[in-house]
N, C-alpha and C positions, 0 to 999 in steps of 0.2 A: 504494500500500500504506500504510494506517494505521501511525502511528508509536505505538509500544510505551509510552512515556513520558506520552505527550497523553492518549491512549484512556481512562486511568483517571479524568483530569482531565474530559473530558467527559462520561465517565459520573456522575463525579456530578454534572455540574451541571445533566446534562438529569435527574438523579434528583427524584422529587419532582412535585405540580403548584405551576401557579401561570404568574405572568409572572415573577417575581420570586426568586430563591436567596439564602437567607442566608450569613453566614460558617460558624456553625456546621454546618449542613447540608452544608458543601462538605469542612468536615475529618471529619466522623464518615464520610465516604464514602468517606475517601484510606486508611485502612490506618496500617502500619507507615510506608510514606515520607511520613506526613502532614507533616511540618516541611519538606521540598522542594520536593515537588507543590504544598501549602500557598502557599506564596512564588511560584510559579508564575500561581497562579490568582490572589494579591495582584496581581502586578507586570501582570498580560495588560489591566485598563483602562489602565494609564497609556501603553500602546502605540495606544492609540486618540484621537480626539477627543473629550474627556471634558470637564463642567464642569470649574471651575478647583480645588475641594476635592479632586477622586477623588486624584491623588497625594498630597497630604496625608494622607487617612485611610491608602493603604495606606504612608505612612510610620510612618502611629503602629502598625498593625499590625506592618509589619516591623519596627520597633523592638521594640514586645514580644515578636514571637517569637526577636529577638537577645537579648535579656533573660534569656529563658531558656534560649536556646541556650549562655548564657555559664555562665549556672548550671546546666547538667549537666542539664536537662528532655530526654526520651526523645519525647514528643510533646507537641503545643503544645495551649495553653488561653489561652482567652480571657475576657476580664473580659464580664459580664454585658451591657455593653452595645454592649460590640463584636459578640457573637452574636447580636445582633437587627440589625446592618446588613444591607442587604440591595443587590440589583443586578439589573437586568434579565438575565433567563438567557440570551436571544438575545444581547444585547452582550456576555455575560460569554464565549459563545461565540465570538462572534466577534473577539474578543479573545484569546483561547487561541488559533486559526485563524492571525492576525496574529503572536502570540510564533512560532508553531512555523516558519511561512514565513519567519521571522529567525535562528530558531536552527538549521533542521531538517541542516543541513549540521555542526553542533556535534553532534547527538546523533546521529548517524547513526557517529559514531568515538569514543562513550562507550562504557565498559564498565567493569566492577571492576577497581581496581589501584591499588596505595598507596594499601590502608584507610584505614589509621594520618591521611592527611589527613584523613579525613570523618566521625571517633569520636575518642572521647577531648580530648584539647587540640588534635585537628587542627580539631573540631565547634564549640571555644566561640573558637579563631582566626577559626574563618568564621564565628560570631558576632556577634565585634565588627564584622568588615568589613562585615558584613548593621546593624550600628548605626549603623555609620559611614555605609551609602547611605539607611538608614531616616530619620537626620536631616537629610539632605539632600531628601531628599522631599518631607519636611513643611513646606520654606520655597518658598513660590509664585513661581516662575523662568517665564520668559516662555514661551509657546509652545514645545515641544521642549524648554526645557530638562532636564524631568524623564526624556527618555528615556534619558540617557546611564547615568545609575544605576539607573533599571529595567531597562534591559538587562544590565546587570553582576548586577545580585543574580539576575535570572533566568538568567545563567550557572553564578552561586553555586549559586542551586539546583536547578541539572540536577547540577550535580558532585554533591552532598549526596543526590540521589535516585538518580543512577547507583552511588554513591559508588565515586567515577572520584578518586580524588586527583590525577592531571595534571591533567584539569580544571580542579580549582580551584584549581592556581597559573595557568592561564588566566583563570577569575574573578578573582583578584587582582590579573591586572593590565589588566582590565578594569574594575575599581573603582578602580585608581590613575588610570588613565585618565578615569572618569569623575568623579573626586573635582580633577582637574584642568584637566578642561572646566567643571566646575561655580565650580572661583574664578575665574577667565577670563572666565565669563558673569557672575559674582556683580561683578566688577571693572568690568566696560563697562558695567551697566545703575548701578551707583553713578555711575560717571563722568558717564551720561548724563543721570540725574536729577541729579545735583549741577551739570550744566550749563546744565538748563533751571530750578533755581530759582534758579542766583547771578545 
């Protein structure tokens, strides 16, 4: 059985022709839970075997959408040049495939409950934490590194599209988690190059 959460996300990303889906095409497609789903559809390459930039870019994306998540934005806009990036639709799919066989036991026990987490100062809290994994992203960590905070913000934002506020004190501690695998790694690969040039 089709999972209720995913279905929107691939529908628009098979919307459209071409090989290729833009960013903007994938949010004029999501609706009201565009800022979730959105993050969603961010976070699903860096679960795959991606050149070395894809996390990067969608760090700088989920940074801007933390940006305004923090400034009280309702749904996410993108600067001009971000809406022309673009991505193979079949990977972009099969990447969404990959998020939900990780998550699908998480969204399978989501549902509405303590709003108040996923609006208001509960939305620009998750915000920041979506800034906090967005800058993490953007610095190029070895192989896997980057899953540990794609997986947390894509916890993030199942909470924010279920807006499940238990949830996303599970996302939180899912990004402390992976804000603390990420110094650990950041710590050993300094070590290691500080060891092969002294």
């Amino acid at each position: 059985m089709a999972s209720p959460i995913y279905e929107p996300l691939r529908a628009a990303i098979r919307k459209g022709e071409g090989d290729t889906v833009t960013a903007q095409e994938v949010i004029d497609a999501l609706g009201p839970r565009a800022f979730g789903l959105s993050i969603i559809v961010i976070m699903a390459p860096v679960c795959l075997p991606m050149p070395p930039g894809v996390p990067t870019v969608a760090g700088i994306i989920l940074s801007i959408f933390a940006v305004q998540m923090i400034l009280g934005y309702k749904s996410p806009w993108l600067p001009r040049w971000v809406k022309r990036l673009s991505i193979n639709r079949q990977k972009l799919l099969n990447g969404i495939d990959t998020l939900e066989r990780r998550l699908i036991w998480v969204e399978r026990i989501t549902h509405p409950r303590w709003k108040f987490m996923t609006s208001g100062l509960g939305a620009r809290l998750i915000g920041v934490v979506f800034l906090i994994l967005g800058l993490i992203l953007i610095v190029p960590f070895p192989v896997l590194g980057n899953l540990p905070p794609a997986i947390a913000a894509s916890v993030l934002a199942l909470a924010l599209a279920q807006r499940d506020g238990l949830l996303t004190f599970a996302g939180f501690a899912a990004a402390a988690a992976a804000v603390a695998f990420t110094w650990k790694l950041a710590l050993a690969t300094f070590g290691a190059l500080n060891g092969y040039f002294s």
